[in-house]
ZAKOL-316544 format. One record per residue (C-alpha): residue number from 0; residue in three letters; x, y, z. Coordinates in Angstrom, 1 decimal, decimal comma. Each point is the difference from the previous one (the first is absolute). Layout:
<nodes>
[NUM 'ALA' [X Y Z]]
...
</nodes>
This chain:
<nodes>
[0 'UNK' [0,0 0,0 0,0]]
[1 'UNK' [1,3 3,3 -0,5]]
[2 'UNK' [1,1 1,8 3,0]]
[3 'UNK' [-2,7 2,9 -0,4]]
[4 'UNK' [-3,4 -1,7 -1,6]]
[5 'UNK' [-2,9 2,5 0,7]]
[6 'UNK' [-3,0 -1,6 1,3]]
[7 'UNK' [-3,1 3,1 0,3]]
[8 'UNK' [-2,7 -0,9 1,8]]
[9 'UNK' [-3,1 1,9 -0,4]]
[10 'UNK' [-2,5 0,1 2,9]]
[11 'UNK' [0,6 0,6 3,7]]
[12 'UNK' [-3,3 -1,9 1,0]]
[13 'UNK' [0,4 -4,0 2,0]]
[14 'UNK' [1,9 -1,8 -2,8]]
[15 'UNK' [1,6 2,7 -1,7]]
[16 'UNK' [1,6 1,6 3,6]]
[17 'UNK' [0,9 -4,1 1,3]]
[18 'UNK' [1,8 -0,7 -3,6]]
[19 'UNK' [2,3 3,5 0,5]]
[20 'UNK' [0,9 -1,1 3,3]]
[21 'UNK' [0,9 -3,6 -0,4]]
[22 'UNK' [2,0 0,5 -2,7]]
[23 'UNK' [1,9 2,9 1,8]]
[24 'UNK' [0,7 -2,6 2,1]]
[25 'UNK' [1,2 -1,6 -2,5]]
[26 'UNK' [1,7 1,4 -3,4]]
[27 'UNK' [-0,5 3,2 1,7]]
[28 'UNK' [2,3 -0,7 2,6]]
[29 'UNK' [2,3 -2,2 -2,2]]
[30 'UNK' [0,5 3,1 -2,5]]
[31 'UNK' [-1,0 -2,6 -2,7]]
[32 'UNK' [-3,5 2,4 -0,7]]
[33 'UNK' [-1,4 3,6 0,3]]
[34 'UNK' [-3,3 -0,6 1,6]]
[35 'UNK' [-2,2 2,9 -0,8]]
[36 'UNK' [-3,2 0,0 1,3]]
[37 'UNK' [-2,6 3,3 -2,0]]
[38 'UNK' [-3,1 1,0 2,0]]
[39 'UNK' [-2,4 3,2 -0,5]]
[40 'UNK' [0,4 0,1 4,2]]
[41 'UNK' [2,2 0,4 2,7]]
[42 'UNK' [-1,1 -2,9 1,8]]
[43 'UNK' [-1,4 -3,6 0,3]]
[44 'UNK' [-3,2 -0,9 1,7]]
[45 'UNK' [-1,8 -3,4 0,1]]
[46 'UNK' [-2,5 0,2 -2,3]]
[47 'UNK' [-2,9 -2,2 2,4]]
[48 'UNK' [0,5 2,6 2,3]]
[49 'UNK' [-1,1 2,6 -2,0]]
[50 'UNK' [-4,2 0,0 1,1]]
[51 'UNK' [1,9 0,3 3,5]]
[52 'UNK' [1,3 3,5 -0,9]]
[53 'UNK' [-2,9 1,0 -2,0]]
[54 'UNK' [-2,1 -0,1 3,1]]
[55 'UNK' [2,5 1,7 2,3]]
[56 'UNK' [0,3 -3,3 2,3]]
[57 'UNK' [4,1 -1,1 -0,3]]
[58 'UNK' [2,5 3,2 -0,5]]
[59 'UNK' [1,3 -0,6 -3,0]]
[60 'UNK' [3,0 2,7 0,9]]
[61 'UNK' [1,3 -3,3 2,1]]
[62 'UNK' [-0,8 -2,3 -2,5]]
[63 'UNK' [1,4 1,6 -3,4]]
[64 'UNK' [3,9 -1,8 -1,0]]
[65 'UNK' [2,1 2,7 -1,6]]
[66 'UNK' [1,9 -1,1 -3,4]]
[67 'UNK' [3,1 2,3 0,7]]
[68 'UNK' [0,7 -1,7 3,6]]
[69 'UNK' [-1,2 -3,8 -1,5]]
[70 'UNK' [2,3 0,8 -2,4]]
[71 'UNK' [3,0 1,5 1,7]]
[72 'UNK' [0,1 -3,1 2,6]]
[73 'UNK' [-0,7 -2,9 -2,9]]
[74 'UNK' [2,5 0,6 -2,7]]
[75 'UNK' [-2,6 1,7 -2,5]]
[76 'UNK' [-1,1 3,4 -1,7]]
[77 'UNK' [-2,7 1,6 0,0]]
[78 'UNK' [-1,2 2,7 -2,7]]
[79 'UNK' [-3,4 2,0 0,3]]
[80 'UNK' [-1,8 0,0 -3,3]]
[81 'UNK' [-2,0 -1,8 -2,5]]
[82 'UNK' [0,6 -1,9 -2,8]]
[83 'UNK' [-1,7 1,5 -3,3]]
[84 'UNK' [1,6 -2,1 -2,7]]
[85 'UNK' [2,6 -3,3 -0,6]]
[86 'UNK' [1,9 0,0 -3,2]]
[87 'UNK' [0,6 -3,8 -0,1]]
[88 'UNK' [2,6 0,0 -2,7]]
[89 'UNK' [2,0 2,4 1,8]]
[90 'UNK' [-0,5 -1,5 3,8]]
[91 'UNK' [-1,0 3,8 1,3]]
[92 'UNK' [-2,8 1,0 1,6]]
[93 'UNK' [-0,8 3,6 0,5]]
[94 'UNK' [-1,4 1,8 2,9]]
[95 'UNK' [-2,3 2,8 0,5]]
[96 'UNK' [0,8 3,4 1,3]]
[97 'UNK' [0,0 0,1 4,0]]
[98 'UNK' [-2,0 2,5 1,7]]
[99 'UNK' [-0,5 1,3 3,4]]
[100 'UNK' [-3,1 0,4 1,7]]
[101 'UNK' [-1,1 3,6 -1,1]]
[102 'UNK' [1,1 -1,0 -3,6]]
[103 'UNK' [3,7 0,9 -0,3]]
[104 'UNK' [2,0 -1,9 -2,2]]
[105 'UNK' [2,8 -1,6 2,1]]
[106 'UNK' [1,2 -2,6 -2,5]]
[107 'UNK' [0,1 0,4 -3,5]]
[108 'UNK' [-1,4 -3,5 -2,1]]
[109 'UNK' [3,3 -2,8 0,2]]
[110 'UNK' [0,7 -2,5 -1,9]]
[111 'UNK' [1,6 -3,7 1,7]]
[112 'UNK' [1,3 -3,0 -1,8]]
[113 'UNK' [-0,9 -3,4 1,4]]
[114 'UNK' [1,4 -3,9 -0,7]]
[115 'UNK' [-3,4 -0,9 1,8]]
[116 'UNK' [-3,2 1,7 1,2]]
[117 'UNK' [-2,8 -1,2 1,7]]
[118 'UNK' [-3,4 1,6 0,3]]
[119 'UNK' [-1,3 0,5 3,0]]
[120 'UNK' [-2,8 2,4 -0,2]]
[121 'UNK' [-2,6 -1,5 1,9]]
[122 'UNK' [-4,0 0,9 -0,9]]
[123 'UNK' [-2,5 2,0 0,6]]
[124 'UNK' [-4,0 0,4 -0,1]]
[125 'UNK' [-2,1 -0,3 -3,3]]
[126 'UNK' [-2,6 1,8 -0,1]]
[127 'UNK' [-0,9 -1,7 -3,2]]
[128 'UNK' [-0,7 3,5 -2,4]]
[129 'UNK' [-3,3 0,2 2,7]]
[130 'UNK' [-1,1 3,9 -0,5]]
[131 'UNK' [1,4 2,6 2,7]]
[132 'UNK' [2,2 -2,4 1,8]]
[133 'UNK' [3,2 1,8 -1,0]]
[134 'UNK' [-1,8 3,4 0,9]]
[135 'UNK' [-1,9 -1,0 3,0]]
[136 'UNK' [1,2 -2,6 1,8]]
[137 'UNK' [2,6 -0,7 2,6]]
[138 'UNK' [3,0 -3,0 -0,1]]
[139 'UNK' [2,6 -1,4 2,3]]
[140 'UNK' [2,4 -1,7 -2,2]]
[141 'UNK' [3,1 1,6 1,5]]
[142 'UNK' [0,7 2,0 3,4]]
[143 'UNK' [-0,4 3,4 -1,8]]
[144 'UNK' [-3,1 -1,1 -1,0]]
[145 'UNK' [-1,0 -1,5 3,8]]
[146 'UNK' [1,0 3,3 1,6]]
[147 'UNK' [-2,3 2,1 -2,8]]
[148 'UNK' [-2,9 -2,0 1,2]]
[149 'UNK' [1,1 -0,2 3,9]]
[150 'UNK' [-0,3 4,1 -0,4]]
[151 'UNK' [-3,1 0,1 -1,6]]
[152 'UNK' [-1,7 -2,1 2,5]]
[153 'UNK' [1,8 1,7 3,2]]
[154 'UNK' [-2,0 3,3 -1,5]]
[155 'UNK' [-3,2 -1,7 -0,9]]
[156 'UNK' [0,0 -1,0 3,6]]
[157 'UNK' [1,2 3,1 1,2]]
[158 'UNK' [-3,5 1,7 -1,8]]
[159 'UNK' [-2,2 -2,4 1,0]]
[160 'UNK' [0,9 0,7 3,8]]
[161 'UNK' [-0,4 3,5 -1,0]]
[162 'UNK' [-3,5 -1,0 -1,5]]
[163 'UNK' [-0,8 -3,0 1,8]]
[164 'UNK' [-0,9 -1,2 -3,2]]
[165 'UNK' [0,8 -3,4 -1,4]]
[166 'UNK' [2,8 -1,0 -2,0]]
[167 'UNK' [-0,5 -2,7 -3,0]]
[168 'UNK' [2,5 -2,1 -1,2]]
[169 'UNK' [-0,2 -2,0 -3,2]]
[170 'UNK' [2,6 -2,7 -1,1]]
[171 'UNK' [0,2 -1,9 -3,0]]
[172 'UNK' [1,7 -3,4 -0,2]]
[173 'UNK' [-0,8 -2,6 2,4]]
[174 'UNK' [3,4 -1,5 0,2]]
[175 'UNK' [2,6 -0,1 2,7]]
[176 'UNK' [0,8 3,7 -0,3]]
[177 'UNK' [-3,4 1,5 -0,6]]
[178 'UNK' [-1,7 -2,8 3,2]]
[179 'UNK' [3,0 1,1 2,3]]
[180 'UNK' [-0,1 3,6 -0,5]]
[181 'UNK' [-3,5 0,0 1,0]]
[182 'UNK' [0,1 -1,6 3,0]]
[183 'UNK' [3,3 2,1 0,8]]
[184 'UNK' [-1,9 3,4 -0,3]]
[185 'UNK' [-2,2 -1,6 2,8]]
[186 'UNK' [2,9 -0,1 1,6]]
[187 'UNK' [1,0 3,1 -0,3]]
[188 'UNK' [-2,9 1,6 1,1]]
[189 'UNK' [-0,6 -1,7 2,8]]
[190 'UNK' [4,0 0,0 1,6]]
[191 'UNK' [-0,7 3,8 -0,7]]
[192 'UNK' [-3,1 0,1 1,7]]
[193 'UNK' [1,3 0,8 3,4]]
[194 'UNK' [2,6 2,4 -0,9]]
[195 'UNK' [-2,9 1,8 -2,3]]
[196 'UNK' [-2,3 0,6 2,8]]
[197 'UNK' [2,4 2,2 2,1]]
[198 'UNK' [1,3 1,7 -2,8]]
[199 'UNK' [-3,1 1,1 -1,4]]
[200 'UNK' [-2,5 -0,2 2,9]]
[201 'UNK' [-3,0 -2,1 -2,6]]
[202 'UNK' [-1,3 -3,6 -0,4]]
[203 'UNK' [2,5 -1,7 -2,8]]
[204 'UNK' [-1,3 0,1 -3,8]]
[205 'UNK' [-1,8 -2,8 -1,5]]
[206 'UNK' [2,0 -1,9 -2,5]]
[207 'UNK' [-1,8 -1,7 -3,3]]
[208 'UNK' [2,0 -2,0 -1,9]]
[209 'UNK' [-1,2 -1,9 -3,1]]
[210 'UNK' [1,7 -2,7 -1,3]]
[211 'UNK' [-0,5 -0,9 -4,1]]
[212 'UNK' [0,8 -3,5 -1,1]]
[213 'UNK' [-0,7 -0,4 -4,2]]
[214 'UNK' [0,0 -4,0 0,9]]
[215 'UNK' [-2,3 -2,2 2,0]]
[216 'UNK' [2,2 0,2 3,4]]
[217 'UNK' [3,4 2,1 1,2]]
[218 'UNK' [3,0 -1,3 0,6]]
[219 'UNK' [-0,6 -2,6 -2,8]]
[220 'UNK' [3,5 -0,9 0,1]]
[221 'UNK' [-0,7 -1,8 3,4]]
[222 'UNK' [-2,0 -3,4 0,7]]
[223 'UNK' [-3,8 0,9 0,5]]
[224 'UNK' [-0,3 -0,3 3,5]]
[225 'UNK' [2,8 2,9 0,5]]
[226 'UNK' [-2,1 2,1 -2,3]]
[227 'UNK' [-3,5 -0,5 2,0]]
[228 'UNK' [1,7 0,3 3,3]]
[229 'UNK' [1,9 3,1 -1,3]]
[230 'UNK' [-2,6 1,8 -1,2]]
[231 'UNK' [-2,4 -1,0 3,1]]
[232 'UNK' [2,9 1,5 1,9]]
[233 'UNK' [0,0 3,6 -2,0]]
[234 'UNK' [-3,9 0,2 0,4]]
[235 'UNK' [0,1 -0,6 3,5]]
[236 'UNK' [2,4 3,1 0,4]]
[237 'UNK' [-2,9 2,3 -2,6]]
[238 'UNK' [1,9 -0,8 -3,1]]
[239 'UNK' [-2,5 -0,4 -2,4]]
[240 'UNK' [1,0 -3,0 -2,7]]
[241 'UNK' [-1,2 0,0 -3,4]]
[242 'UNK' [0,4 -2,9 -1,9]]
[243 'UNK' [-0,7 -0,1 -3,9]]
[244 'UNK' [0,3 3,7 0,0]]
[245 'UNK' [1,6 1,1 -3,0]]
[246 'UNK' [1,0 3,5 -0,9]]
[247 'UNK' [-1,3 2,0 -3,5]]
[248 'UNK' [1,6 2,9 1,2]]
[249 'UNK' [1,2 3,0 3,0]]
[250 'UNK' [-0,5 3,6 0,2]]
[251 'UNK' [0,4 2,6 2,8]]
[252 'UNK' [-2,5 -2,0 1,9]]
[253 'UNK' [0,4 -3,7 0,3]]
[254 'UNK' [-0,3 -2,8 -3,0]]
[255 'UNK' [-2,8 -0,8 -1,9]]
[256 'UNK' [-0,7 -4,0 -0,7]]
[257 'UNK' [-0,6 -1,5 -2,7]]
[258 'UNK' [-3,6 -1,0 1,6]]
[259 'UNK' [-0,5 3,8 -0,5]]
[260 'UNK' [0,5 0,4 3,9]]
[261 'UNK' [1,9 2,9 2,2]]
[262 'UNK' [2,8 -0,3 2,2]]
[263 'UNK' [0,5 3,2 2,3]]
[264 'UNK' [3,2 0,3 0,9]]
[265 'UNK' [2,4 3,4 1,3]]
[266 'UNK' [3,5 -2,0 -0,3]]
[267 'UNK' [-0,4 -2,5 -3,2]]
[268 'UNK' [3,0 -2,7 -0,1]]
[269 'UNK' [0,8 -2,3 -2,5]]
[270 'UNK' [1,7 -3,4 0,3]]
[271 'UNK' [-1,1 -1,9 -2,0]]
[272 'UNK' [1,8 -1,8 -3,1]]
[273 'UNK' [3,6 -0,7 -0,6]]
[274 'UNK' [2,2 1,2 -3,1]]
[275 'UNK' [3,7 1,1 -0,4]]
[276 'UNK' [0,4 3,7 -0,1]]
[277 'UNK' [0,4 2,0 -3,4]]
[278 'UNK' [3,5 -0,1 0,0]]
[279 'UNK' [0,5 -3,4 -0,8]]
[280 'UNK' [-1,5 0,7 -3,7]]
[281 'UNK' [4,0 2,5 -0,1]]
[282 'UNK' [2,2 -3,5 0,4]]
[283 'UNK' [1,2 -0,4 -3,2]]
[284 'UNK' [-2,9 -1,5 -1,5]]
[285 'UNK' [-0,4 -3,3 2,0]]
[286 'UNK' [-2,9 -2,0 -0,3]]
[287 'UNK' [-2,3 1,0 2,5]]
[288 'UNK' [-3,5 -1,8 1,3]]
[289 'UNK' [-3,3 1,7 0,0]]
[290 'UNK' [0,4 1,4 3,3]]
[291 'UNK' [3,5 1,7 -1,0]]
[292 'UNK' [1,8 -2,6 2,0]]
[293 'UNK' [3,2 -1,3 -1,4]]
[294 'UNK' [0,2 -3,7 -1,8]]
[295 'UNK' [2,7 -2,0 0,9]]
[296 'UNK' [1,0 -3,3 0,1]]
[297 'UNK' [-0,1 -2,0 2,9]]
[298 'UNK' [3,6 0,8 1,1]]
[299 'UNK' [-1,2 3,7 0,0]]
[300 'UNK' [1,7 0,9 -2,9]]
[301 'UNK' [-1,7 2,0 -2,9]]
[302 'UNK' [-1,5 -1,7 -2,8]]
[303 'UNK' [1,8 2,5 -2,4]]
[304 'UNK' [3,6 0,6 2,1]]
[305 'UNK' [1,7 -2,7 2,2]]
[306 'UNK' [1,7 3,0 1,3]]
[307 'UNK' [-2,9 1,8 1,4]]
[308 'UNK' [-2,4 -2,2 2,6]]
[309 'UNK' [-2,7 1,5 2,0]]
[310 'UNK' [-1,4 -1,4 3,6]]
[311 'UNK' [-3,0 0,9 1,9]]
[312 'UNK' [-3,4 1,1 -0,5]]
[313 'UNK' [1,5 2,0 -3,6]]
[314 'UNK' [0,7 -3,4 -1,3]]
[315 'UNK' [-2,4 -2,6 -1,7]]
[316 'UNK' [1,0 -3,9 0,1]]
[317 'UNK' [-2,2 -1,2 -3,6]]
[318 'UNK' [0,2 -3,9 0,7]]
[319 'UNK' [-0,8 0,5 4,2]]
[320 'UNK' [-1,2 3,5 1,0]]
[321 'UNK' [0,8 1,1 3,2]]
[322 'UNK' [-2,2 2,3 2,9]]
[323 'UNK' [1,7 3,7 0,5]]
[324 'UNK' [0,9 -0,6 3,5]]
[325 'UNK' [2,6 0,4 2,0]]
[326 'UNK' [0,7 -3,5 0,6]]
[327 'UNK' [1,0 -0,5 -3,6]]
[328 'UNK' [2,3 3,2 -0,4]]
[329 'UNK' [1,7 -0,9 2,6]]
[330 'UNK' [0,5 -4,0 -1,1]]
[331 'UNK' [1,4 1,6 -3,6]]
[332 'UNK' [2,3 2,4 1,3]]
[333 'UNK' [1,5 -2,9 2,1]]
[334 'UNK' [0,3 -2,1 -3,0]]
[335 'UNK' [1,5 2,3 -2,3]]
[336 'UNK' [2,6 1,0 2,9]]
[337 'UNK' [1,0 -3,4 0,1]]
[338 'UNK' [0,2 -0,7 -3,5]]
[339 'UNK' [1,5 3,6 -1,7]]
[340 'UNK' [3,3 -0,2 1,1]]
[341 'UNK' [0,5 -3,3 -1,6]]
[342 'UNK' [-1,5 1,5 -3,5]]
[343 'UNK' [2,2 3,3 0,1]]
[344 'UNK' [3,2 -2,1 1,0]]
[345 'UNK' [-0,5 -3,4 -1,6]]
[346 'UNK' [-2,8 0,3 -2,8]]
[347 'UNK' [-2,0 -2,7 1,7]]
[348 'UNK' [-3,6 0,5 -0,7]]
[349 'UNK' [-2,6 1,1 3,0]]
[350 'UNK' [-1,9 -2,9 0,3]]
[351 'UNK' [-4,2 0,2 0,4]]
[352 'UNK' [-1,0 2,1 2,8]]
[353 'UNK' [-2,3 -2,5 2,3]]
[354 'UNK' [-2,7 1,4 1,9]]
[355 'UNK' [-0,9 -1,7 4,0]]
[356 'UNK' [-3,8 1,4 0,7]]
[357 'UNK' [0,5 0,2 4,2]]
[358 'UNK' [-3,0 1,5 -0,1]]
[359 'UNK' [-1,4 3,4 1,1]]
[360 'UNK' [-1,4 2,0 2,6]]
[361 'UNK' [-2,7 2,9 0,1]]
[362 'UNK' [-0,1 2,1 3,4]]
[363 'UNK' [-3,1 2,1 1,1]]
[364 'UNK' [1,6 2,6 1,6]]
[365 'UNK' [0,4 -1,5 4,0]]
[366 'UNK' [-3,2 -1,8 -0,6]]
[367 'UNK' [0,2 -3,2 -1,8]]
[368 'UNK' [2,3 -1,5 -2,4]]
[369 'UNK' [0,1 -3,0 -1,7]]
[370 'UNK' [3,0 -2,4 -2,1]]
[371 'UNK' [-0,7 -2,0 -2,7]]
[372 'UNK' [2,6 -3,0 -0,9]]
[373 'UNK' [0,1 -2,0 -3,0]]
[374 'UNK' [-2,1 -2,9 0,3]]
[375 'UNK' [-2,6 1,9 1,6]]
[376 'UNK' [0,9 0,3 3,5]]
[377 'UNK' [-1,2 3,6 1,6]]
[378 'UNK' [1,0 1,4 3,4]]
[379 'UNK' [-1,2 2,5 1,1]]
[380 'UNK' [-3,7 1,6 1,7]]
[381 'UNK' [-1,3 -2,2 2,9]]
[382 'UNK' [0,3 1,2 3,7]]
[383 'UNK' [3,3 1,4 -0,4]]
[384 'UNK' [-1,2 2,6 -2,7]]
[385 'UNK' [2,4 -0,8 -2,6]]
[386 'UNK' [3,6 0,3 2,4]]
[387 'UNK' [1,5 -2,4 -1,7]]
[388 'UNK' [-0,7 1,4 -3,5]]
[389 'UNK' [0,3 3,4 1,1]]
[390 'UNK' [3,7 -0,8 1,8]]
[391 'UNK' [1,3 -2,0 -3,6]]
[392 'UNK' [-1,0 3,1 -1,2]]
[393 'UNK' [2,5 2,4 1,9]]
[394 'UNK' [2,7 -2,7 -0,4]]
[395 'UNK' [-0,1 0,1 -3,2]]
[396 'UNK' [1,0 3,7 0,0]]
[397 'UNK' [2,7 -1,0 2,3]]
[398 'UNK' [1,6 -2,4 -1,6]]
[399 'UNK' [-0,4 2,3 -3,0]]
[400 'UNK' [2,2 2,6 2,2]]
[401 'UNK' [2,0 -2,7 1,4]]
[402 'UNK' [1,3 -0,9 -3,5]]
[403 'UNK' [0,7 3,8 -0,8]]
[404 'UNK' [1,7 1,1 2,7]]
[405 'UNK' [1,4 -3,2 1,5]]
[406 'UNK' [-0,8 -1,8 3,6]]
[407 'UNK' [1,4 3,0 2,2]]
[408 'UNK' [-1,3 3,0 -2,0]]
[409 'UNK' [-3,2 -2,2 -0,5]]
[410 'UNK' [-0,4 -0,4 3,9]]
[411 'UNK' [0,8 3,7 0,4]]
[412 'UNK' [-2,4 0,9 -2,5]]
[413 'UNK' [-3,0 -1,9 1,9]]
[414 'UNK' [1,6 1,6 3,5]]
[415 'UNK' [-0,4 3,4 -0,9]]
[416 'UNK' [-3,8 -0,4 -1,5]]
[417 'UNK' [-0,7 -1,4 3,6]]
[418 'UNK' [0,8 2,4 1,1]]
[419 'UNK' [-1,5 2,6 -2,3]]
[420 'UNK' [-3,6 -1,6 1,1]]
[421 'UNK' [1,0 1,7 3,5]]
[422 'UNK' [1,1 3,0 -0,9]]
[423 'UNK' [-2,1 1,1 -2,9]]
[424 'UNK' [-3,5 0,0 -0,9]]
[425 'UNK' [-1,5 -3,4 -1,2]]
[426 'UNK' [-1,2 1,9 -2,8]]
[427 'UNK' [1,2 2,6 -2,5]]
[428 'UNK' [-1,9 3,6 0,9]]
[429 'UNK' [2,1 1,9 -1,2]]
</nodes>
């Protein structure tokens, strides 16, 4: 291998931040292989947790990873920016123009040269072309995203103590992000509660929330029985669950259905849907699925360019499609940090990536969770509210931070958010 291949990685979300890092570790360290890791942010956050910060209930100050320090103590380098274009022939991809906050141009557009680049882009929402969506209509597919909402909805309840008037919610998408953050704004509200009534001297605002599933149940990646006992769960905390409740289109107000039906709603969300962003369509022309995911074969690698491979939820797997979790960024970025070196230094092909389903978990906010395992097997509900489920669910985070930072940063890291829940609010207010 020669003694300076460039390897760009592209996408600071769960696979594309573990692949920088392990192979930091690794070439990086060695000073066989630049490591450059491209992000439009600063920083890293788990993407699960992201309902969690829309809602105001977890900090995400404490819980954001920054790419300069990752990179500074794992052999790697970070660049802000995004990717506009790949000129294949030429191995280069350019970057846009880097601009601060109130629109100052700090970097002008670059251009890098790469021996290998993996995608990494992650997804977003799709909205599916339905009418005022774009215009009218929150999302939380990223943490600048979470915090936009988290402020609107601090202000909404803010006026509606001023009014004593009630605040509706509407949500559409009844998966695991759209079921969990309304149950966490129940949360929210009611750890708030307390702190509400001295501060403003009136009876807490009534919360609304609405819930829009297009299919026959939510959370219809789950067995059944998690879906009826979820959604039993939501309406027992006012959540009101519609099922088969598909959306013609959103205005200022709420959605309309396509049964002709209105949906009032102050805050409008939308999660529902899964595609790759735009950008993808700028990568040189691969061949790209109908969601805007990118084909590859099933050692990750690009249909069109061994050179180029893409892993997580921007990535489409023809022969064996796989779900845009978490779980299988993760399990790619693993594989491909295992298997690159051996390409760059020794031209021995990446072999198949292959998936292990361990399962997955949905938490309700501190009141029920559940896990579903292959084979069928759920835990989860039952007299212990969902602990079980609901603790997987924080280690899972942990061992996400655990592999970041390592064991003794890791344990630090879960230290000082204990005891953050002393010393700060449980919620944000602020």
């Amino acid at each position: 291998m020669a003694p300076r291949s460039e390897i760009l990685i592209v996408g600071g979300g769960v696979a594309g931040l573990a692949l920088a890092t392990r192979l930091g570790k690794t070439l990086g360290r060695q000073g066989k292989a630049r490591i450059t890791l491209i992000d439009k942010s600063f920083s890293h956050v788990w993407k699960p947790m992201l309902h969690c910060f829309a809602a105001g209930t977890v900090l995400n100050e404490n819980d954001r990873i920054s790419f300069i320090s990752q990179a500074s103590q794992h052999h790697f380098e970070f660049w802000p920016g995004e990717v506009i274009s790949v000129d294949r022939a030429k191995r280069e991809v350019v970057l846009s123009p880097f601009h601060a906050s109130d629109g100052t141009k700090v970097l002008e557009s670059r251009t890098m040269t790469y021996d290998a680049i993996v995608l990494a882009v992650g997804s977003c929402a799709n909205d599916f072309g339905t009418p005022g969506v774009t215009e009218h209509c929150l999302f939380i597919d990223n943490l600048v995203e979470a915090n936009a909402f988290n402020e609107k909805f601090r202000m909404e309840i803010l006026k509606s103590f001023a009014n004593s008037s009630k605040l509706d919610i509407a949500i559409v998408g009844g998966g695991a992000t759209g079921t969990q953050l309304a149950a966490e704004l129940h949360k929210s509200l009611e750890i708030v509660d307390p702190v509400s009534l001295h501060a403003f001297g009136k009876a807490p605002p009534k919360l609304s929330v609405t819930l829009l599933q297009s299919g026959p149940r939510i959370l219809p990646a789950f067995p059944e029985s998690v879906s009826a006992a979820a959604q039993q769960e939501l309406e027992r905390l006012g959540v009101n669950v519609r099922t088969s409740a598909r959306v013609a289109a959103a205005d200022a107000t709420g959605f309309t259905l396509k049964d002709g039906s209105h949906v009032s709603a102050t805050l409008r969300v939308w999660a529902a849907g899964v595609k790759a962003p735009e950008v993808t369509k700028a990568y040189g022309g691969l061949y790209l699925s109908r969601s805007g995911q990118i084909v590859v074969n099933p050692n990750l690698s690009s249909v069109d360019d061994d050179r180029i491979f893409a892993m997580g939820d921007c990535s489409f797997i023809t022969e064996e499609p796989l779900p845009a979790t978490a779980q299988v960024a993760r399990q790619q970025a693993c594989h491909l940090a295992t298997h690159l070196p051996a390409w760059l230094e020794q031209g021995k092909p990446v072999p198949s990536c292959i998936f292990h389903n361990k399962g997955a978990i949905v938490a309700l906010g501190n009141y029920n969770g559940w896990a579903a395992f292959p084979g069928g097997r759920v835990v989860g509900g039952g007299l212990m509210h969902g602990l079980s489920a609901r603790m997987g669910h924080i280690m899972l985070y942990r061992r996400h931070q655990m592999e970041l930072f390592g064991v003794f940063r890791g344990m630090a890291s879960i230290f000082a958010d204990w005891v953050e829940t002393i010393i700060r609010p449980p919620v944000r207010l602020d």
